[in-house]
C-alpha positions as CSV (number, residue, x, y, z in Angstrom):
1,X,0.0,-22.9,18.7
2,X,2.6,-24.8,16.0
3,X,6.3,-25.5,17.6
4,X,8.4,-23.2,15.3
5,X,10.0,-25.3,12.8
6,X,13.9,-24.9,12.4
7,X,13.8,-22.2,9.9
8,X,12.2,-20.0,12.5
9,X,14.8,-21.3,15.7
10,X,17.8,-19.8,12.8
11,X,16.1,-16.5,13.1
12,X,19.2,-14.0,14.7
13,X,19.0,-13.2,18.1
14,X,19.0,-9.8,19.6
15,X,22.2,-8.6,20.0
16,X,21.8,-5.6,21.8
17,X,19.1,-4.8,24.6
18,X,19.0,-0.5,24.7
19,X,16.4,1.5,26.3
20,X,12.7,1.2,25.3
21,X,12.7,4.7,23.7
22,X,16.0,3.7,21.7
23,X,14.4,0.6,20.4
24,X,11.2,2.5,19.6
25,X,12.9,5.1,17.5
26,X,15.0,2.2,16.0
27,X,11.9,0.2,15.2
28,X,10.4,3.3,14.3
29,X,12.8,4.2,11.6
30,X,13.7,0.7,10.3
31,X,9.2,0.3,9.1
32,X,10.1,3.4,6.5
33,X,11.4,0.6,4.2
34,X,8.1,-0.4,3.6
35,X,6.4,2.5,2.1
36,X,3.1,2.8,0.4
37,X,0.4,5.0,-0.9
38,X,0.7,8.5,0.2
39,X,4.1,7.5,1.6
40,X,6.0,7.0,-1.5
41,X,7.4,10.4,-1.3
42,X,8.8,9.2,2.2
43,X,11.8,7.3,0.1
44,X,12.9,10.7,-1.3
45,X,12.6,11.9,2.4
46,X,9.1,14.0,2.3
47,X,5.9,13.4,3.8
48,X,7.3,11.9,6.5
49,X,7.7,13.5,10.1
50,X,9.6,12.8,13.5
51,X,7.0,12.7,16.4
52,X,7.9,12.7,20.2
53,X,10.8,9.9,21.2
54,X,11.9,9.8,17.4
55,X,9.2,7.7,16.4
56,X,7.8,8.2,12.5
57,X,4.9,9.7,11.7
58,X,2.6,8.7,8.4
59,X,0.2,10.6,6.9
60,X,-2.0,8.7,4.7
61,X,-4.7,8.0,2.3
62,X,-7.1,5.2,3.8
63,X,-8.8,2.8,0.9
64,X,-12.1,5.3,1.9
65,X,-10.4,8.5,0.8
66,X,-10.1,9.4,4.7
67,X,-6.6,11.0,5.3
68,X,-5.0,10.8,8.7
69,X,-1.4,10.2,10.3
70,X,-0.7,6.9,11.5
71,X,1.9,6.0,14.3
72,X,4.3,3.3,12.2
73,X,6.4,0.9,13.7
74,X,8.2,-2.4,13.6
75,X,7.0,-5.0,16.5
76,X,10.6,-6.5,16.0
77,X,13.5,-6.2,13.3
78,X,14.8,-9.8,13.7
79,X,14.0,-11.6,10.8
80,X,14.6,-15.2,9.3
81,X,13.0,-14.5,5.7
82,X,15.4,-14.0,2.7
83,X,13.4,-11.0,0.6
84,X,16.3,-10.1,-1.9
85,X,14.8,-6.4,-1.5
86,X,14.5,-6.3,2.3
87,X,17.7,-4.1,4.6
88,X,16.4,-6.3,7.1
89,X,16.8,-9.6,5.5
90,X,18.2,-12.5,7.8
91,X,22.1,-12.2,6.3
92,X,22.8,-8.6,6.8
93,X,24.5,-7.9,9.9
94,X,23.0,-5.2,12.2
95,X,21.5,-4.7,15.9
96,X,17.9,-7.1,16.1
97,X,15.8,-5.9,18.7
98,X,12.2,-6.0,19.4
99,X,9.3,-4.2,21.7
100,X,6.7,-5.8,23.5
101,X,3.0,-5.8,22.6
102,X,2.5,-3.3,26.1
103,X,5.5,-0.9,25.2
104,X,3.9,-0.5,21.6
105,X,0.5,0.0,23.2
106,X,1.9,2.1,25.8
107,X,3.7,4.6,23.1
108,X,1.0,4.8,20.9
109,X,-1.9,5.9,23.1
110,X,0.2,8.8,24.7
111,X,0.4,10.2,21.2
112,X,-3.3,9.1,20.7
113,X,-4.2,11.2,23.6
114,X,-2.3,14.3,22.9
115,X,-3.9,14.2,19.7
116,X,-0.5,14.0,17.7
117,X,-1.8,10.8,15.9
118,X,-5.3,8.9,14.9
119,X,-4.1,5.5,14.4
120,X,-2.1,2.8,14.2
121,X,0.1,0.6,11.2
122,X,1.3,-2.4,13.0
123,X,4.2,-4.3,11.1
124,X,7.0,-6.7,11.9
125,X,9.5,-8.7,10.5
126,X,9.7,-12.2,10.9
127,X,11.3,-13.1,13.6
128,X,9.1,-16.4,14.3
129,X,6.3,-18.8,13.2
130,X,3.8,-16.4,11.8
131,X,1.1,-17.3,14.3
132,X,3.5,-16.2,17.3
133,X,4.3,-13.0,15.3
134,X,0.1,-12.5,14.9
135,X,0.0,-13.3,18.1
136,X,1.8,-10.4,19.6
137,X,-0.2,-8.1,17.0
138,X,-3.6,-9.1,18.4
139,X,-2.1,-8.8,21.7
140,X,-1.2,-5.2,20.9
141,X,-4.3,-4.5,19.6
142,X,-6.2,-6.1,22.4
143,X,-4.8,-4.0,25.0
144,X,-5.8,-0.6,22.9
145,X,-9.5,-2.1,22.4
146,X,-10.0,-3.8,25.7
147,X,-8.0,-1.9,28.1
148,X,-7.1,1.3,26.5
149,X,-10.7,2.0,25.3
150,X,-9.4,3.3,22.0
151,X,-11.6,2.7,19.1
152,X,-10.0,4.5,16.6
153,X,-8.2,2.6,13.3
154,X,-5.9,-0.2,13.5
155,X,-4.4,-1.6,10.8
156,X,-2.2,-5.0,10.8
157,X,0.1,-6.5,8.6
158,X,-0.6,-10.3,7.7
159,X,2.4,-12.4,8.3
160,X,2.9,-14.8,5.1
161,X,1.9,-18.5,6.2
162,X,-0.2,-17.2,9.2
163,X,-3.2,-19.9,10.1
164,X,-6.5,-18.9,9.5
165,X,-7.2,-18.6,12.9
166,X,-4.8,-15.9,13.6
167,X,-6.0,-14.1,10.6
168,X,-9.5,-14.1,12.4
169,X,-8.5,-13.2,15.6
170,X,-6.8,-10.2,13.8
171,X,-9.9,-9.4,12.0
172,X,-12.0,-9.2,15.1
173,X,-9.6,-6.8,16.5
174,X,-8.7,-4.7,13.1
175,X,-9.8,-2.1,11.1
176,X,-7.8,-3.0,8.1
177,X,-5.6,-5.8,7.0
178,X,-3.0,-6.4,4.5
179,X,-0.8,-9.2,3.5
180,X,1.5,-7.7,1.0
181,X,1.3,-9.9,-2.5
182,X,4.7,-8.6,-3.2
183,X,5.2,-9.7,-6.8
184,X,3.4,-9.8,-10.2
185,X,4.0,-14.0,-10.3
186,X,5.3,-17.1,-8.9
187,X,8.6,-16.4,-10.7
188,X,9.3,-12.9,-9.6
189,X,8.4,-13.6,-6.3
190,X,11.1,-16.4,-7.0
191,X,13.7,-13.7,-7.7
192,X,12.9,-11.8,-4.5
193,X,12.6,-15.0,-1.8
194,X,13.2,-19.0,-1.3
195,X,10.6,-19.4,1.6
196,X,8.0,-16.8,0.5
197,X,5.6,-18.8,-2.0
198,X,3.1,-16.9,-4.4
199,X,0.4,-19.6,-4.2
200,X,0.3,-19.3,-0.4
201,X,0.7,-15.8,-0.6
202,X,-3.0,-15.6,-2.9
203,X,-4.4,-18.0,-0.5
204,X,-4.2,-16.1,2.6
205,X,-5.5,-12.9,0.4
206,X,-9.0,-15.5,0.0
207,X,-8.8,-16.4,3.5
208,X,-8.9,-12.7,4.5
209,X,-11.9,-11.9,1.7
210,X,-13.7,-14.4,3.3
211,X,-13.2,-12.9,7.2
212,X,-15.0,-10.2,5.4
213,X,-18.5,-11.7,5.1
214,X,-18.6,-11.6,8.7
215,X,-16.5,-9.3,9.9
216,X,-16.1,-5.1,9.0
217,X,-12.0,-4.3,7.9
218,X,-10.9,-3.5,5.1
219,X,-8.0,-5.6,2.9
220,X,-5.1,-4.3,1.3
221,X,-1.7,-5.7,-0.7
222,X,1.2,-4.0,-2.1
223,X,3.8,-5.0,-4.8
224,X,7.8,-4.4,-4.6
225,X,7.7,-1.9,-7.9
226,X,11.3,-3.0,-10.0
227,X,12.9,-5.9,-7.8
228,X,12.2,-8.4,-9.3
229,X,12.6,-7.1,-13.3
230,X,8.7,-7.3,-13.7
231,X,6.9,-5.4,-16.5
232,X,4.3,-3.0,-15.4
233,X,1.9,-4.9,-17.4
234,X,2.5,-8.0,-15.2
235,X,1.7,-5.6,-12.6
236,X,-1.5,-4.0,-13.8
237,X,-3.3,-7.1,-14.8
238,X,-2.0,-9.0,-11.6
239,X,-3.7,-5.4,-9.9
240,X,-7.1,-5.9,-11.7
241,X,-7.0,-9.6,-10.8
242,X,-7.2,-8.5,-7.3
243,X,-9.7,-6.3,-7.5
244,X,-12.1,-8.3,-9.5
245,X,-11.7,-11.7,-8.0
246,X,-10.7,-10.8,-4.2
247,X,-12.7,-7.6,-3.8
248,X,-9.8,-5.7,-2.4
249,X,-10.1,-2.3,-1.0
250,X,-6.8,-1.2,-1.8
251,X,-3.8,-1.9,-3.7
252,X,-0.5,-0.1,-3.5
253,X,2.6,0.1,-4.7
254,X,6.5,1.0,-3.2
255,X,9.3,1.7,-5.2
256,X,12.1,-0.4,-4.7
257,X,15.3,1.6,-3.4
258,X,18.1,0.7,-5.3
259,X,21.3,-0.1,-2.6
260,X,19.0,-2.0,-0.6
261,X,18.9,-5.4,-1.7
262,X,21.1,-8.1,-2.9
263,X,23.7,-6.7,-5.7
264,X,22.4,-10.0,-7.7
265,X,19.2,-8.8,-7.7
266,X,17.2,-7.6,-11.1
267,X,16.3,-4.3,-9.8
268,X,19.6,-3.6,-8.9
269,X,20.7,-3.7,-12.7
270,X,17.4,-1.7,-14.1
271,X,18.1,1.0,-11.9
272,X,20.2,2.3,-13.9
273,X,17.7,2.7,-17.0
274,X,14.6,2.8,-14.8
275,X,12.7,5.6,-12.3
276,X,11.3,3.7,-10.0
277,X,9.6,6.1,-8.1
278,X,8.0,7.1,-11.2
279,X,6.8,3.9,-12.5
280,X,5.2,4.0,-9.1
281,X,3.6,7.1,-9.8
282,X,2.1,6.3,-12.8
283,X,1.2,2.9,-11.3
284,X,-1.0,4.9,-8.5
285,X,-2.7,7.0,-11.5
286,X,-3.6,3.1,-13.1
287,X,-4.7,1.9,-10.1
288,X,-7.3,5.1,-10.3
289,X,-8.2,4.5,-13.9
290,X,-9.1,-0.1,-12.7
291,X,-10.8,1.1,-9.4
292,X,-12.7,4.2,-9.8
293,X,-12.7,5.3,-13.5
294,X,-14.1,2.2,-15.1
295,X,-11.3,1.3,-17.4
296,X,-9.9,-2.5,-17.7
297,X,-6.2,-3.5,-17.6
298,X,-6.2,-4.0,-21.4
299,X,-7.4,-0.2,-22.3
300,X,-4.4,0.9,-20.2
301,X,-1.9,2.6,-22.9
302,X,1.5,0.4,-22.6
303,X,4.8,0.5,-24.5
304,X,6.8,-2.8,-24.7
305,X,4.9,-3.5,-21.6
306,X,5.5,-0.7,-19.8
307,X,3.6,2.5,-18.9
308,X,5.3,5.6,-20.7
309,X,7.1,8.0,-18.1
310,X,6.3,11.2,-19.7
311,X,2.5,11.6,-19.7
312,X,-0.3,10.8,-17.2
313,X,-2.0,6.9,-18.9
314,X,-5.3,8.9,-19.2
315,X,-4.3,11.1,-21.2
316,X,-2.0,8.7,-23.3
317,X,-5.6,7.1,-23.7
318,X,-7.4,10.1,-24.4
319,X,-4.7,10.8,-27.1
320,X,-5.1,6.9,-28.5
321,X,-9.0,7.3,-28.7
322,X,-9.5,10.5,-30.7
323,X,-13.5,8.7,-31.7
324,X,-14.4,9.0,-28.0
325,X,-14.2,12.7,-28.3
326,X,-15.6,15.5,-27.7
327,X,-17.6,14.5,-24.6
328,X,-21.1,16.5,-24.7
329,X,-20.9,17.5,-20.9
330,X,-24.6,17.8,-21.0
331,X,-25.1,14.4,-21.8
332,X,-22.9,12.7,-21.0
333,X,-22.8,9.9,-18.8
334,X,-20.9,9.7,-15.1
335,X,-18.2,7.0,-16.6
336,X,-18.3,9.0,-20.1
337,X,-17.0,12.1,-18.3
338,X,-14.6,10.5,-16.0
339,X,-13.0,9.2,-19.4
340,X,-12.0,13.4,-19.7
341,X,-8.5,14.2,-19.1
342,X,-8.4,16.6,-15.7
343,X,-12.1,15.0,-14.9
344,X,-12.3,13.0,-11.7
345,X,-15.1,11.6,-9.8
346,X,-15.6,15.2,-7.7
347,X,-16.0,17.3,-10.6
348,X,-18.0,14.2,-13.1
349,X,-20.7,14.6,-10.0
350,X,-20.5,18.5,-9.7
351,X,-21.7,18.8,-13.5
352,X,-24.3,15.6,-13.2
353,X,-25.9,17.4,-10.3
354,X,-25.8,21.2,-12.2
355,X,-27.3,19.8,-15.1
356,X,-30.2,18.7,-13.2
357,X,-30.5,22.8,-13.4
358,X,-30.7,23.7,-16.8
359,X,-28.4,23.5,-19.8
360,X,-24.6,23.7,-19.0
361,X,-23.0,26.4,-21.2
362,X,-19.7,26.8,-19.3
363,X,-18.0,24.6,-16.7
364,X,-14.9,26.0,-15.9
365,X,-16.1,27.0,-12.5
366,X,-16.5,23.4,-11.7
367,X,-12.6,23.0,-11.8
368,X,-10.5,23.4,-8.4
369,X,-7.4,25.2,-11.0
370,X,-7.1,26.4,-14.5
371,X,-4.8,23.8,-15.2
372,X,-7.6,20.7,-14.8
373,X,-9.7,22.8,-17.2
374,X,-7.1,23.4,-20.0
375,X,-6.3,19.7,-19.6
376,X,-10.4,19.0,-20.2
377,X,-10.8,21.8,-22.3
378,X,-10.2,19.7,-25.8
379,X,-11.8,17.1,-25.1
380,X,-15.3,18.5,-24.1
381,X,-17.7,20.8,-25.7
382,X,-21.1,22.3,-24.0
């Protein structure tokens, strides 16, 4: 194990030592800063629930399509890292406390076994050398394989600067990792943090792709959406970068909160002309379009770099492409009909497999609502 270097030893000290089910709710409550996927709602305060002891509840979209609710918590909210973004950044003043690896284990597999939760999202702040703060992860999830018996999903955060070992450790142990990438480039990750660095960042994402020839998890990352003052084509491009070159499973996205972070902070100014939470939005319907509807970053419809607020970017492509249309639905290809505005991968493979019976004269049926059919409607004929 490293000696912590200095920067760590600055990190601040608890202040307060309450109860275990105090600091878990605490802990608890201070991880809904870092929201993603089916979470974003949780920032407006929906999807989110409060489970026994006042700890939060996630439900969840896995990389797989699997939906469960994970128990969420902080391992500690003492933190020497600077993120411009971050409530728990190292200069704000506020109670730092922490739970140990058997308390977290402890709490989690009485909810496990009263069948309130299926799983695990284990974060942490930074509150020392990355390989102590891995450390007490593993140790966590050690107990809940090794001891506990619990074989369900476990999914740990990747602490920036974290040695390859611990990453592997981690993998042996984990059913999904993530080291969040945070930012679109080396200078917006600039704007959000001194001693976070976007090359080391992209070369612990290639350390974890290559755990994965040998071992079963999946990866995912996550970007800070506004912070920094990015464009969402930044974002997007930086998104299919990942896909294609590190074979992630998953990328998300979290809206930054405006009154968060630092008041010098870009995002803090663009609030004001920007809906973050709907940049996000449409940034989840992209990140669709790159990973399961065969489009590239550059077919993605953008104005002065950014993706129009008003309409879904499929459609805005639809609109843009009026040669590609009408799709013949009974011969089309799958990626030709998941080009179809209200067509998705579900209802491309519900018409392959019916035209396999004869000639397709009306599809309508094949649509969950009328309002995915009147979307498809122009842009099809039979």
């Amino acid at each position: 194990m490293l000696r912590q270097a200095s920067l760590f030893e600055k990190a601040p000290a608890i202040k307060i030592k309450p109860d275990f089910r105090e600091r878990l709710s605490l802990l608890s409550r201070d991880s809904r800063f870092d929201l993603a996927g089916s979470c974003a709602k949780d920032a407006l305060g929906q999807g989110r629930k409060r489970g026994p002891l006042g700890r939060w509840l996630y439900p969840v979209v896995l990389p797989n399509g699997r939906r469960m609710t994970l128990f969420r918590t902080l391992l500690s909210n003492q933190c020497y890292s600077d993120c411009a973004y971050c409530p728990l950044r190292q200069e704000r003043d506020f109670p730092r406390l922490s739970l140990k690896p058997e308390e977290i284990a402890e709490a989690f597999i009485s909810l496990w076994r009263r069948k309130i939760v299926h799983g695990l999202f284990l974060s942490s702040a930074i509150f020392a050398h990355p390989d102590q703060v891995m450390e007490k992860f593993i140790a966590v999830a050690r107990i809940l394989r090794e001891k506990e018996g619990f074989g369900g999903y476990i999914h740990l955060k990747v602490i920036p600067g974290a040695s390859e070992a611990a990453i592997e450790a981690a993998a042996k142990l984990a059913n999904a990792l993530s080291l969040n990438i945070e930012a679109s480039a080396p200078k917006r990750l600039a704007c959000l943090s001194r001693t976070k660095k976007f090359e080391k960042i992209w070369q612990g994402l290639s350390q974890i792709k290559k755990l994965k020839e040998n071992f079963s998890f999946s990866q995912t990352t996550q970007f800070i959406v506004g912070a920094a003052g990015e464009t969402d084509a930044e974002i997007i491009w930086q998104t299919e970068k990942l896909y294609r070159q590190l074979k992630l499973n998953r990328v998300y996205f979290s809206a930054y909160q405006p009154g968060l972070g630092r008041e010098d902070l870009p995002g803090e100014h663009l609030a004001r002309q920007n809906n973050f939470f709907l940049r996000e939005h449409r940034l989840y319907q992209v990140d669709f379009l790159l990973r399961k509807y065969g489009f590239s970053a550059r077919e993605i419809p953008l104005k002065d770099g950014f993706l129009p607020l008003e309409k879904d970017p499929k459609e805005l492509w639809a609109e843009s492409n009026p040669q590609f249309f009408p799709v013949d639905v009974n011969r089309a290809s799958y990626r030709e009909l998941l080009r179809v505005p209200g067509i998705g991968p579900t209802i491309a493979r519900r018409i392959l497999e019916a035209r396999k019976e004869g000639r397709l004269k009306d599809i309508s049926s094949f649509f969950p609502n009328n309002k995915l059919f009147r979307k498809a409607f122009p842009y099809i004929k039979t």
